[in-house]
C-alpha positions in Angstrom: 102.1 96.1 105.6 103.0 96.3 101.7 106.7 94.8 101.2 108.3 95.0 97.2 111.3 93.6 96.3 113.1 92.8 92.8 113.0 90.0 91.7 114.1 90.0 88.1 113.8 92.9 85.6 110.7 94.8 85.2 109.6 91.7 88.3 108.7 92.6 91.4 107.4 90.2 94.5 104.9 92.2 96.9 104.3 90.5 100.0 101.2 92.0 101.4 100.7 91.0 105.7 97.6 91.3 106.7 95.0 88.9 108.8 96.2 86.7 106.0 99.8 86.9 104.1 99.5 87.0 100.1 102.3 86.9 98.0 102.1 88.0 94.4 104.2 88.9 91.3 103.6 92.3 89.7 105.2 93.0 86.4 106.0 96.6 85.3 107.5 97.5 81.9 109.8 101.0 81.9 107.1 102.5 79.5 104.5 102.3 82.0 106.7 103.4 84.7 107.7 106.3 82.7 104.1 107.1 81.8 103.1 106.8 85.7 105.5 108.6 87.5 108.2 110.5 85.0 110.8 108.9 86.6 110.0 110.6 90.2 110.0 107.9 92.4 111.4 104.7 92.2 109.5 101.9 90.8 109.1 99.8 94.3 107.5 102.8 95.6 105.1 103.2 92.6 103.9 99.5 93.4 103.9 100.1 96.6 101.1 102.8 96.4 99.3 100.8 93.6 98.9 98.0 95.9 97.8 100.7 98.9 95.1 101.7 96.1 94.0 98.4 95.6 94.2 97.6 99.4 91.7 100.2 99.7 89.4 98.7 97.6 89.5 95.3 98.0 91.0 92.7 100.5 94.6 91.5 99.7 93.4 88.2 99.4 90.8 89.4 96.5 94.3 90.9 94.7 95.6 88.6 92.1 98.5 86.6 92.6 100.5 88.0 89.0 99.7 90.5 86.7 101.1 93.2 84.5 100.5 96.8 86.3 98.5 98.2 84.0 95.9 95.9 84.7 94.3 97.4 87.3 93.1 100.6 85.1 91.1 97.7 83.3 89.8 96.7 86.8 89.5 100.7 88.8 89.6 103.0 85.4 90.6 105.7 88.3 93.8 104.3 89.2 96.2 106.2 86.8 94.8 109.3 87.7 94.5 108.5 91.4 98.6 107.4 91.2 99.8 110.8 89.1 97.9 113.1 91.7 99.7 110.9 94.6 102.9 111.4 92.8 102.2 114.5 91.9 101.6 115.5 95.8 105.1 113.8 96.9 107.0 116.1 94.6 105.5 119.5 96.3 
């Protein structure tokens, strides 16, 4: 279970429950959000499918505990094209 909440602006706390709970701090500016998903879905639900991505690919407890969004392009260079399909789908 993936859980995302505010906490401050452009901060979000993602509380990820698996075998083992991890807690980390994502940071998402409203460029990048823009860029990502045009404004199509909120931005908790953008993190909330970047962290399914990752989740996919590694164990939560692999995730790091902060970092700036676009990070994980640097890490899966087929995330931002992986998201915008997703997003893409939701909106047909």
């Amino acid at each position: 279970m993936i859980q995302v909440e505010e906490s401050g602006k452009g901060k979000y706390e993602v509380t990820v429950v698996q075998r083992t709970t991890t807690v980390h701090t994502v940071s998402v500016s409203p460029e990048y959000y823009q860029a990502l998903t045009g404004g199509r879905i909120p931005c908790e639900k953008l993190i909330e499918m970047s962290f399914a991505f990752l989740l996919e690919r590694e164990s939560n407890t692999s995730i790091l505990s902060s970092f700036d969004l676009p990070v994980i392009g640097r890490y899966f260079p087929e995330y931002e094209r992986t998201i915008k399909g997703q997003i893409a789908g939701l909106s047909t």
